[in-house]
N, C-alpha and C positions, 0 to 999 in steps of 0.2 A: 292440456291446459283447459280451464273449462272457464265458464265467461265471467264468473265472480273472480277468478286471478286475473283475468286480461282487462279487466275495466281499470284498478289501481294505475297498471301500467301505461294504459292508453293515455288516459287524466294525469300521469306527472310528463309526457312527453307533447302533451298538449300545451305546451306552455311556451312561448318563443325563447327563453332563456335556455331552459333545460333541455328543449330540442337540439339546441345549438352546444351543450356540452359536451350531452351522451353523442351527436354525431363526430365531434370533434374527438372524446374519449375513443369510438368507433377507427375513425382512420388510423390513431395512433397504435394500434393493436391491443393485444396484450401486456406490452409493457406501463403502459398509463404516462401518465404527465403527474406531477405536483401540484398540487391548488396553486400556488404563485404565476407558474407558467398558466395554468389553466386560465388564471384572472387576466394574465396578461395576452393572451390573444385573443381573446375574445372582449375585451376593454372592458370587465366586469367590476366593478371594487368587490375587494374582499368579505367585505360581510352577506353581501348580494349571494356570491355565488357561494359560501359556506350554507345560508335558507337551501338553494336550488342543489347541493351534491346533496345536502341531508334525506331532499325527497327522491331524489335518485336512488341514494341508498339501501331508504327504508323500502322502496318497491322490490327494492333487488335488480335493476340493470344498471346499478354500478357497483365496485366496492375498492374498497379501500385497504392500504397496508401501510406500516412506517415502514423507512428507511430512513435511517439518523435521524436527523432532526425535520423530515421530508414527509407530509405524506403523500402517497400516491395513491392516485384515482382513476381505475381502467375502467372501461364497461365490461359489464357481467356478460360473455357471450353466448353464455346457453340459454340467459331468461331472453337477450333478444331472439335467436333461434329458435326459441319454443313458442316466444309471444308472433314471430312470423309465421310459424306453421300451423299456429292455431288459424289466423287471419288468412292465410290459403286454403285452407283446410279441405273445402268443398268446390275447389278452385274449377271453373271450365266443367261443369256439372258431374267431377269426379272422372275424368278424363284427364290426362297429365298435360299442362301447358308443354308448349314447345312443339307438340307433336305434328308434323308436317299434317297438313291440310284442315287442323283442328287450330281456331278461335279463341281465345278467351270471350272477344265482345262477340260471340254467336251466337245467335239466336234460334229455340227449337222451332221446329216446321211442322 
């Protein structure tokens, strides 16, 4: 990913609403939820969060499908997977976090 795609992205999750969607879409998995439920836990009226799934949409870390008269809204989990790897990328000066006796917050000497 290169940093002309990861700005879009960062700028529509920058948002208190849409932050609160895609992490709510996020836990629900793959399967998604419905706009209805979606408005309904999150205490959203319907027109509010149709503005905030469209920019989700258009970024690409959400997307959408019908089912009957339903539609349903999951997060996109490869654009957040990719938009994380970009933001690690260089993570711990290119040393793999986690690694016993290696830092993130470490400083060179």
């Amino acid at each position: 990913m290169e940093t002309i795609t990861a700005v879009p992205l960062l700028a529509a999750l920058a948002q208190e609403t849409r932050l609160s969607v895609f992490r709510l879409l996020v836990q629900q998995g793959p399967d998604g939820l419905p706009a209805g439920q979606i408005a309904e836990q999150l205490g959203i009226s319907p027109a509010t969060l149709s503005f905030h799934l469209k920019e989700l949409t258009h970024t690409g870390l959400t997307q959408s499908r019908q089912d009957g008269r339903y539609v349903i809204y999951s997060a996109n989990f490869k654009a957040m997977d990719d938009l994380l790897s970009f933001l690690t990328k260089n993570c711990c000066a290119g040393t793999p976090c986690g690694v016993e006796g290696v830092s993130c917050n470490a400083t060179a000497t």
